[in-house]
N, C-alpha and C positions, 0 to 999 in steps of 0.2 A: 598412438596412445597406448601406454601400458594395460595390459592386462589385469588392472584391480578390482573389476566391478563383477567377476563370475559370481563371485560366492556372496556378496553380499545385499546385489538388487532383487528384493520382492518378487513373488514367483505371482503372477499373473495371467492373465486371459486376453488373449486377441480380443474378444467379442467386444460388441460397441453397440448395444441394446438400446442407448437411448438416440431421439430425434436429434439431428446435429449437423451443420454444413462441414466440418472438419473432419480430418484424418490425421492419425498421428505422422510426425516427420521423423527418418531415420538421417545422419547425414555425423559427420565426423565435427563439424561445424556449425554450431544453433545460434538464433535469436532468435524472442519469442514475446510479441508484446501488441496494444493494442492498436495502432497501426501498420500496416504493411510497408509503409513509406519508409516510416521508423524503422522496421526489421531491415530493408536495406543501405538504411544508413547503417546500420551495424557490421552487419555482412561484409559490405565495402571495406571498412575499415581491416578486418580479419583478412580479405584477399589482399589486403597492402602488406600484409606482414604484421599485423598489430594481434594484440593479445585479446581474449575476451573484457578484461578491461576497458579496452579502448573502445571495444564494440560497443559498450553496455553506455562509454560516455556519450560515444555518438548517438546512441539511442534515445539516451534521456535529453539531450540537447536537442536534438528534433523533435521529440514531444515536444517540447514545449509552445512550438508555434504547428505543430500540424492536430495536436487535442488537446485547445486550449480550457476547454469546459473541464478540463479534472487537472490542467496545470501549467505553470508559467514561471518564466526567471523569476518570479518572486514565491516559488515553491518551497517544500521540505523535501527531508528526502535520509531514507535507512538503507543502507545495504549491509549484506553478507556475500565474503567472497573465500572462496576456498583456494588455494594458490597451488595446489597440486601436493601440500604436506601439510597445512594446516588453515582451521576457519578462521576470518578476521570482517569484525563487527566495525561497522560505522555509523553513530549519530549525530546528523548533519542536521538536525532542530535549531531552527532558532529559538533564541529566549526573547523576553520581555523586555521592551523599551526601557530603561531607567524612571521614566516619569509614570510609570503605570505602578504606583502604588494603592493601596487598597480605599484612599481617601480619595486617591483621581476619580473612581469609581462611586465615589459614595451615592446612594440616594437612586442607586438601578438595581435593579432584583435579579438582574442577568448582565454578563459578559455580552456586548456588544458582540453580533454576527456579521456585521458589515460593514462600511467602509474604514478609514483607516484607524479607527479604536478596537478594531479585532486582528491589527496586523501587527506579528512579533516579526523580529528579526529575519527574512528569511534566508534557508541553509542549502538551496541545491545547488548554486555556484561552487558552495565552499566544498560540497562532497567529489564533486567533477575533480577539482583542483585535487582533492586528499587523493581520491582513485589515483587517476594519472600518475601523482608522484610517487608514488608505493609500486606501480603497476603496471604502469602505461609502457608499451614500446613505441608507439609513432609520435610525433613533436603536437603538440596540444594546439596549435591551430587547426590542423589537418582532422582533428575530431569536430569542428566546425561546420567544417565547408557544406555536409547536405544540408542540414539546417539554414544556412545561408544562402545557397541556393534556394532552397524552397519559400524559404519566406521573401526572398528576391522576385521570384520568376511567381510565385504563385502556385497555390494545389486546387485541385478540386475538392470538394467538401464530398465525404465520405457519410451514407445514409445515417447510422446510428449516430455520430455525430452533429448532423443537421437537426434528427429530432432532442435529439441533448439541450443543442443550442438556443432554438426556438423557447424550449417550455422555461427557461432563465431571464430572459429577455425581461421579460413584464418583472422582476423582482429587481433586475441588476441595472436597469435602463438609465437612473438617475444616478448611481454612483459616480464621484468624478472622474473622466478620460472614459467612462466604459461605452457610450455610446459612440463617441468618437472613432475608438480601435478598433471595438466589437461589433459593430453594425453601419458598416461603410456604404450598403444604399439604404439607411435610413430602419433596416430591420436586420434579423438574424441572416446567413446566406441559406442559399438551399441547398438542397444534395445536388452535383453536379454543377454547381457552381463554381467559378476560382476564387480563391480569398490569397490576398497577399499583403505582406505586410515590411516595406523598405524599412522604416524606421527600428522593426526590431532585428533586419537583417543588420543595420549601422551597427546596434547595441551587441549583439552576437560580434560584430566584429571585435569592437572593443574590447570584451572578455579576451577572447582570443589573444589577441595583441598583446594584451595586459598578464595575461595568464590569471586571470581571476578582480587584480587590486582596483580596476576600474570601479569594481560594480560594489566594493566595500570601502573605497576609500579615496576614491578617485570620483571620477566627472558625473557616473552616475549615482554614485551614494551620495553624489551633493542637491542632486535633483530630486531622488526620492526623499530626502531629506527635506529639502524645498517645499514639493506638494504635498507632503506629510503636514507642515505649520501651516499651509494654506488651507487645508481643510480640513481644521480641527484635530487633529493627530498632534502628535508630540515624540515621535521616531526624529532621531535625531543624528547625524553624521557619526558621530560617539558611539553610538548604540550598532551603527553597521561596522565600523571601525573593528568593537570589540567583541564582534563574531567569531568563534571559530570551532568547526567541526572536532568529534573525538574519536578517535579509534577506541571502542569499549572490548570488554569480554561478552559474548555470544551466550547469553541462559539456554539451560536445556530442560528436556525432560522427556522420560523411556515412553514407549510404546511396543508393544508384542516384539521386542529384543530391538527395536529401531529405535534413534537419539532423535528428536525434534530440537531443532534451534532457532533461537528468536532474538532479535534485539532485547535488552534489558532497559525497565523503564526509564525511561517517561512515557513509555508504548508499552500497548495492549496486548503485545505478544506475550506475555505471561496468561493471556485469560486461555487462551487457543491449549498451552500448554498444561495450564490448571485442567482446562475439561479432560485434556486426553489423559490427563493423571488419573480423572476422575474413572474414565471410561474404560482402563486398562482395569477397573475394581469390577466390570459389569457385563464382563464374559459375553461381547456384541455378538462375536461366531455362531453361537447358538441359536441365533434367530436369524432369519434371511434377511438380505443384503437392503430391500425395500419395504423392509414389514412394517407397521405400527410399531413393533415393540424395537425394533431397534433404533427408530425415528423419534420416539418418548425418551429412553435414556439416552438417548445424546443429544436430546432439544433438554431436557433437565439439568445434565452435566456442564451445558453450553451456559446456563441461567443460572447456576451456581459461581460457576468462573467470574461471572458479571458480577455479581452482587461483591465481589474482595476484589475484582480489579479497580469500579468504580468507587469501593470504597476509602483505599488504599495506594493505587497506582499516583503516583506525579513525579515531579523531579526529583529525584535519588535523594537530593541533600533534604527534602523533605518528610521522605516517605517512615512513617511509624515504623513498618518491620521490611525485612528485607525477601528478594526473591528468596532466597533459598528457604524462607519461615515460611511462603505463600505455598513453597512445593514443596514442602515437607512430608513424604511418602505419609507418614501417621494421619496426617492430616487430610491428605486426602481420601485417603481410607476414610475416613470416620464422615466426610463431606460426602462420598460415595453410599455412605448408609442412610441419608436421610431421605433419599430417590424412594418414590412410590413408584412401583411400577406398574402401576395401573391410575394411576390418578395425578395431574399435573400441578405444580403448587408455586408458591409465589414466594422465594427463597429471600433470606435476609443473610446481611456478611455473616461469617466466621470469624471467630477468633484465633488467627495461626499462632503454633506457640515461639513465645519471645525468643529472643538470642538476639470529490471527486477526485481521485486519486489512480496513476497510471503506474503500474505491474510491468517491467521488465526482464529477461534474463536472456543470459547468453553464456554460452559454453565454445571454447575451443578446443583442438587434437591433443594439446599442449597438457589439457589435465584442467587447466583452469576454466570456475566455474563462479556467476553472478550471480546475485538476487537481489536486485535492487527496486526500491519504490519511491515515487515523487510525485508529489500532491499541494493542489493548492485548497485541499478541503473540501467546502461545498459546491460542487460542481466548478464555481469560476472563482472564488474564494471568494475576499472581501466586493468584490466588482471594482475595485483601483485599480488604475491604469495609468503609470505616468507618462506625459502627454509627450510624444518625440521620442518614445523610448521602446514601446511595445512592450515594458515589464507591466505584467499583472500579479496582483500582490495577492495572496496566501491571507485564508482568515485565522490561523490557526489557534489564534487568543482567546477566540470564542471556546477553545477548549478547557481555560480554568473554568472554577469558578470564586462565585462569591462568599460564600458559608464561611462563613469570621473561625478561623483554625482549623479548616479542614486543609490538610498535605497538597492538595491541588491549587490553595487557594491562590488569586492571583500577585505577585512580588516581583519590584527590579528585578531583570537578570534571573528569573527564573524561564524554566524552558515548563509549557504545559503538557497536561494528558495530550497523546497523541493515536489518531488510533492507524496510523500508516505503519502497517508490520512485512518486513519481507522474514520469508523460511527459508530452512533449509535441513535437508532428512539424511543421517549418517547412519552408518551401522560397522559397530569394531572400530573406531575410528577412521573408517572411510568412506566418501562423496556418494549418498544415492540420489538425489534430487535435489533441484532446486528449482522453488517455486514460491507462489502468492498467487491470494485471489484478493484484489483491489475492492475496496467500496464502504468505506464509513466503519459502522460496528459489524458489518457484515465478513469482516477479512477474518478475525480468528473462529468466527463460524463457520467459515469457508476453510482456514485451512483443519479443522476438527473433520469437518466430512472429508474433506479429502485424505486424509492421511487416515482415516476409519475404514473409506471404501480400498482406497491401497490395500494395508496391511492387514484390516482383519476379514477382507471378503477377496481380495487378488484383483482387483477392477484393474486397468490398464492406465493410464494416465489420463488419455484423451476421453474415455467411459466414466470414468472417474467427473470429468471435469462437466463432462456433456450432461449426468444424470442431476433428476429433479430435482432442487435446494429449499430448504427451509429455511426462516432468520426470527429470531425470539426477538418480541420487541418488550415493555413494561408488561409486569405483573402474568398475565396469564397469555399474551397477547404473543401468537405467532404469523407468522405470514408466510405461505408457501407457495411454489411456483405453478402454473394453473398446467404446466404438464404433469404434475403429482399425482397420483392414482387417486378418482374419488373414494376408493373402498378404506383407504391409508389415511386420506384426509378425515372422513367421518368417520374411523376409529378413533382419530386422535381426538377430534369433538367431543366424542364420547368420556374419552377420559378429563374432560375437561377444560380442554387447550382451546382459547377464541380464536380460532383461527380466521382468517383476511385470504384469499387466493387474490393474487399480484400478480399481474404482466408487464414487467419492465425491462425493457432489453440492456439498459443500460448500470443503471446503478443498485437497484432494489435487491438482488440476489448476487453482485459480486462478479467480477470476471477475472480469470485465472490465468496466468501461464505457467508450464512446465517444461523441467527439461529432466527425464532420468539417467543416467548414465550406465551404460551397457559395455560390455566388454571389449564390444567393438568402436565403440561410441556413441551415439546419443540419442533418445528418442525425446522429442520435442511434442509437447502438446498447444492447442491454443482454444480460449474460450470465443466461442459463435454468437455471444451476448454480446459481442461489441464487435467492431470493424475488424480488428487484429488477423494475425496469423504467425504460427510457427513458418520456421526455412533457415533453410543448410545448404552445405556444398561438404 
């Protein structure tokens, strides 16, 4: 690997301070995600001679049947990939059914969360196909085969996963196909059990074969199409037909001389970026790395971002003003001055001026480098399942809403807010990381601390990733991780913030992968909140 990364990765500290089953990986060769299975589907791929590309498809193809609780062929799915001279942004979102007008809806006060009236089109098929064909060096079957295998032959059910599984069950039990695919004696499986699943090994094959057209236009968009009109849906052959993924431009924005990058909306990656605009006004160095005061302004910063992404964020052709009006330096200066920094407040939008989801990445010797994310939303998404196919369908609909003119609102052929964001961290225009921390509105909170303990305190990746997380929920409402310091927690009381201490190993605080890129090659991190693991060769 060339030499590019002397001058520009983050100068940092071994130390790893916080409690953690993980180490970081050094290896010329990473993947880095929440299976370990997954990780060597990837792997494999790269000792065939395949690019990190290929690793990253094989990765995400094996999620889908070894952690189906955060995603499945009926997933979404964003990447960022840097090809060794420049970044390139993928939104693989589906849109909205044709028949999902605002009048289909009439007479609900919410966007449907569940079965198939909260399922838009979905996009991870179509991102695999885009990757590959840009990227790929090995023949797009051969990114198949663990996946196939695995849900052929059967896995063990992995701990964090079985309690996933379990606590869904009672909500998703009656959707249709779900107890069928999802509880084959009758309940969730347990850790240590084998789950396998032929009919979605068939359906993986198809793809395969088809190089993608089966599952948009062929045998199985005629079937998810099928049980779509059987139960009350109105997704239609048409509506998979006239899918297809985009290659976007990558939004950014500066940090203490470092570039952050995000997918551009219909994703929440501008709010990640708003805060750390916000943050770079509020000189965090000055306070230590765990104090109250640096855990206020950027739970603040964090709740600021919220208030104009949610208000403002949806599909492009809707949105009132544009990224670069959200990141308008002025403006976030002036958004930066409204922080108290002693008392916690309950932030309303701005005015910019006019003009269950699984975390991937993989890096090879080659220079090239992924960040990819794919989700089927809440935990197992809508709970559809069509029946002979082992596709489980994505709620991601539930992400408009209803409010008569607001940019989100739901339309044909719109794509919704979405909050699945992958990163990625430059400096000088060259590759320092690539990463994501997975899990609802918790990901541009996650990547905010991390890229704050990084750059403005030197944390290490894996210290970074390991240390105690906060997530701001409505109005005053935070919730932080019950390894957090009481002395931290009851100052932050004090200033006002309702705080909630949460133990959730899975969703509640986010799970991360990293990979930094070193002169030599790679240092890979992975979050201990979930099953996963970093690993190289």
């Amino acid at each position: 690997m060339p030499d590019t990364a002397a001058n520009v990765i983050p100068q940092f500290s071994w130390d790893l301070p916080y409690s953690s089953r993980r180490m970081p990986v050094l290896a010329s060769n990473v993947v880095a995600t929440s299976h370990p299975l997954a990780v060597q589907a990837g792997l494999a791929m790269i000792q065939r001679g395949g690019s990190a590309a290929d690793a990253i498809i094989a990765t995400a193809i094996a999620l889908t049947f070894l952690e189906p609780v955060s995603n499945g062929l009926g997933a979404d799915a964003f990447a960022l990939l840097w090809d060794g001279r420049q970044l390139h942004g993928l939104n693989a979102s589906g849109r909205a059914p044709a028949g999902w007008t605002p009048q289909y809806f009439a007479g609900k006060s919410a966007m449907p969360q569940r079965g198939w009236n909260s399922v838009s089109v979905p996009g991870a098929v179509s991102a695999w196909v885009a990757i590959h064909s840009r990227f790929g060096k090995l023949p797009f079957g051969d990114l198949f085969e663990p996946a196939i295998r695995y849900a052929r032959d059967g896995v063990m059910i992995a701990p964090v996963l079985a309690h996933k599984w379990v606590s869904q069950v009672p909500v998703l039990k009656d959707q249709p196909g779900f107890a069928q695919y999802f509880m084959p004696r009758g309940r969730a499986p347990l850790a240590g059990e084998r789950f396998a699943a032929p009919d979605m090994a068939a359906t993986l094959s198809k793809i395969a074969e088809s190089k993608g057209a089966a599952f948009y236009q062929g045998e199985l968009a005629e079937k998810m199409a099928a049980h779509s009109a059987a139960n009350g849906g109105v997704m239609k052959t048409a509506d998979l037909a006239a899918h297809a993924a985009d290659w976007v431009e990558p939004i950014a924005g500066g940090y203490r001389g470092y570039t952050m990058h995000e997918i551009p909306p219909n994703g929440q990656g501008i709010a990640a970026l708003i805060a750390l605009g916000i943050a770079e006004e509020l000189d965090l160095p000055s306070f230590k790395v765990d104090s109250a005061d640096s855990q206020h302004l950027q739970i603040e910063a964090m709740k600021l971002a919220f208030t104009d992404a949610y208000r403002y964020v949806a599909d492009p052709r809707s949105m009132e003003v544009t990224p670069a009006q959200l990141l308008d330096r002025d403006y976030l200066k002036a958004r930066a001055k409204l922080i108290d920094r002693k008392r916690a407040q309950d932030f309303k939008h701005g005015k910019p001026p006019t003009g269950g989801t699984v975390y991937l990445t993989a890096a090879d010797a080659d220079g090239m480098m992924v960040s990819y994310i794919q989700s089927n939303y809440m935990g197992f998404g809508s709970g559809v399942v069509v029946p002979g196919t082992g596709i489980s369908m994505q709620n991601r609909g539930a992400g408009f809403t209803l409010e008569p003119g607001h940019p989100n609102a739901v339309g044909p052929g719109k794509r919704p807010f979405h909050t699945i964001i992958p990163a990625f961290l430059s400096k000088d225009g060259k590759p320092v990381m690539s990463f994501g921390v997975m899990g609802g509105d918790m990901q541009p909170q996650g990547h905010l601390q991390i890229a704050v303990r990084l750059l403005a305190y030197g944390q290490n990746p894996q210290a970074a990733c390991d240390a105690p997380r906060w997530k701001v929920n409505t109005g005053l409402g935070l919730e932080v991780e019950s390894e957090m310091n009481s002395a931290v927690v009851a100052d932050l009381v004090g200033r006002g913030h309702r705080v909630e201490t949460r133990y959730d190993p899975y969703m509640d605080f986010g799970a991360g992968q990293f990979i930094l890129r070193m002169p030599d090659g790679y240092l890979a991190a992975s979050d201990s909140r979930r099953d996963g693991q970093a690993a190289g060769f």
